[in-house]
Rosetta silent file (secondary structure, phi, psi, omega in degrees, C-alpha in Angstrom):
SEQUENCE: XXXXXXXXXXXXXXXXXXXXXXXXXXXXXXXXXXXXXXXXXXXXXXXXXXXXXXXXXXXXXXXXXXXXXXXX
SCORE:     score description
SCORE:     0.000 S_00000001
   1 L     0.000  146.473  167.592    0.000    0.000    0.000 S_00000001
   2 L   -49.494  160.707  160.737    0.866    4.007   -0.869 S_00000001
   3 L   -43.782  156.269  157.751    1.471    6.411    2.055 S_00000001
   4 L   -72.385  149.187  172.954   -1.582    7.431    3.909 S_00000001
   5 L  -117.725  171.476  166.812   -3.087   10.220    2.709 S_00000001
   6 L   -46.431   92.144 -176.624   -4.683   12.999    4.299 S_00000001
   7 L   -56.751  136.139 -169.821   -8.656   14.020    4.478 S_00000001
   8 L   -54.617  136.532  155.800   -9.448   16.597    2.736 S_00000001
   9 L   -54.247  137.190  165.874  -10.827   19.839    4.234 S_00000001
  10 L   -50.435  148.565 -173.310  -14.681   20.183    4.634 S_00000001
  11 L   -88.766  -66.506  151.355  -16.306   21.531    1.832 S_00000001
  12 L  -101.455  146.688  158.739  -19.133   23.181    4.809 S_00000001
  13 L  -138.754  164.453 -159.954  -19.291   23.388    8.215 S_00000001
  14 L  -122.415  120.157 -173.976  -22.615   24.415   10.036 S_00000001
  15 L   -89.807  -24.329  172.883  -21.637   26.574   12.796 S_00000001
  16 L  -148.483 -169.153 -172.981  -25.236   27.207   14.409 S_00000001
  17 L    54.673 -152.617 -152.046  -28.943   25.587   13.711 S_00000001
  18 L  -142.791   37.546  175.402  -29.779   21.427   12.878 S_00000001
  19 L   -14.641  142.259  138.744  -29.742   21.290    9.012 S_00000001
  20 L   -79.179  168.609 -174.239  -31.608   18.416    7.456 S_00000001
  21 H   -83.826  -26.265  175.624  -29.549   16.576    4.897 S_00000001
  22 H   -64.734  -44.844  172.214  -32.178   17.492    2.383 S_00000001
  23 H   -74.422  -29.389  171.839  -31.035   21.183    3.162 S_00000001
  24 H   -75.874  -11.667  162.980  -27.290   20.741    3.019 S_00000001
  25 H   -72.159  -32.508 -171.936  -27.775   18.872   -0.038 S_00000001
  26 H   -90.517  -25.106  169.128  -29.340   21.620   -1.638 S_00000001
  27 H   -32.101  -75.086  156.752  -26.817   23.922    0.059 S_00000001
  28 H   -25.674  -58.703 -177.466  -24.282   21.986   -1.107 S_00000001
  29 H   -66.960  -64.370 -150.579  -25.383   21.872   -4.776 S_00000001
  30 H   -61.179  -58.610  178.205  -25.958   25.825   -4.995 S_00000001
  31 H   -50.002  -51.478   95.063  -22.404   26.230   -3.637 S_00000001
  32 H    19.357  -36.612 -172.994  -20.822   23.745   -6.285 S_00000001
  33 H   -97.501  -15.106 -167.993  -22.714   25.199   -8.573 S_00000001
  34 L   -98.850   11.015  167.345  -21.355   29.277   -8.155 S_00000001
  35 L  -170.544  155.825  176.329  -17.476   28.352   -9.114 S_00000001
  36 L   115.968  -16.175  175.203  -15.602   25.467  -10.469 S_00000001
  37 L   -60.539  178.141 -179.057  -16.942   26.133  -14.329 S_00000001
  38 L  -114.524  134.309 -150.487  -14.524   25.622  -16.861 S_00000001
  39 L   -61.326  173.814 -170.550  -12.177   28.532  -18.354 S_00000001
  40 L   -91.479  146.219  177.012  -12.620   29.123  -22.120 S_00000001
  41 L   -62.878  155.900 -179.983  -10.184   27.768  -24.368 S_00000001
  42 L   -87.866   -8.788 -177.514   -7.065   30.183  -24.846 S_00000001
  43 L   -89.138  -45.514  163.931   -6.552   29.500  -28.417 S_00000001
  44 L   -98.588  135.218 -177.626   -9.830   31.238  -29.969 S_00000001
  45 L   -95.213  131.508  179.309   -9.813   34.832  -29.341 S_00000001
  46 L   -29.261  160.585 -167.507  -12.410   36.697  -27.553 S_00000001
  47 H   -82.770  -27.264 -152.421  -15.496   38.739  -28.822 S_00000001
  48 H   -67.620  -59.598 -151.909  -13.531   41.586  -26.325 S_00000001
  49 H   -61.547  -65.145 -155.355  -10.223   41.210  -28.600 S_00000001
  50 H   -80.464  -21.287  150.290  -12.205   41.720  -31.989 S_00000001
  51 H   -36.569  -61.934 -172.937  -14.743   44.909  -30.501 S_00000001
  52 H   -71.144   -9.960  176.973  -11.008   46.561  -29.667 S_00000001
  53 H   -56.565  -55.895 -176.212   -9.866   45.808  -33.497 S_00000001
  54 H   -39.163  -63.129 -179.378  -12.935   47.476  -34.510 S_00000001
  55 H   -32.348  -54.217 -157.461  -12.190   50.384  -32.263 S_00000001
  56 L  -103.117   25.015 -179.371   -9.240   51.023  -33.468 S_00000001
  57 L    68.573   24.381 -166.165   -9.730   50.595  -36.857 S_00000001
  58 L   -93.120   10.712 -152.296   -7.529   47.440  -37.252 S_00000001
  59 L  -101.085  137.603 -149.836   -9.555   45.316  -39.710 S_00000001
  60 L   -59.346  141.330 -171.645   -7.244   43.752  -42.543 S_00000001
  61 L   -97.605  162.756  163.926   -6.473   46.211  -45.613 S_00000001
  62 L   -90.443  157.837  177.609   -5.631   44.444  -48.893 S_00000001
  63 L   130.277  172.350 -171.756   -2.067   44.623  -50.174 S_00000001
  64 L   -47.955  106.009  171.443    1.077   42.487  -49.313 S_00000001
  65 L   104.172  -15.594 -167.598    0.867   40.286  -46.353 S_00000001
  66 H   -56.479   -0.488  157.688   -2.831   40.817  -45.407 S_00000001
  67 H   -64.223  -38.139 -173.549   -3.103   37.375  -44.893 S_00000001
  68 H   -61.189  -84.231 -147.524   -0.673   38.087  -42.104 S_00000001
  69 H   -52.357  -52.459 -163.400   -2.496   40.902  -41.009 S_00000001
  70 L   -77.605    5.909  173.630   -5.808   39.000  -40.846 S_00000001
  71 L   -78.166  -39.910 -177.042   -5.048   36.353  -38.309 S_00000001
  72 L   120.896    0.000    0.000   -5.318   38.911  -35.496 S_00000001
């Protein structure tokens, strides 16, 4: 057998009342449910990135390289 390992921290702890399990389950859920989604890939670029091209007038000219140009 591996090393022992360690238990984990509590996820909650109920500091005053007598939950029911039906409420810490839903507790539980809601809490699980506010963080923990998964980031956006890093490889396609944001609606943010092409709004500042617009701004600034960056949107690919024709002429030498504008393939270049037009990646972003």
């Amino acid at each position: 057998m591996g090393p022992a390992t360690e238990p984990a921290a509590p996820l909650l702890s109920v500091v005053k009342g007598q939950p029911t399990a039906e409420e810490l389950a839903a507790l539980t859920a809601v809490v699980l449910s506010l963080g923990g989604g998964e980031p956006a890939p890093a490889g396609k670029p944001s609606v943010r990135h092409w709004v500042r091209r617009q701004q600034l007038r960056l949107a690919p000219t024709p002429g030498p390289g504008a393939w270049k140009r037009s990646r972003g």
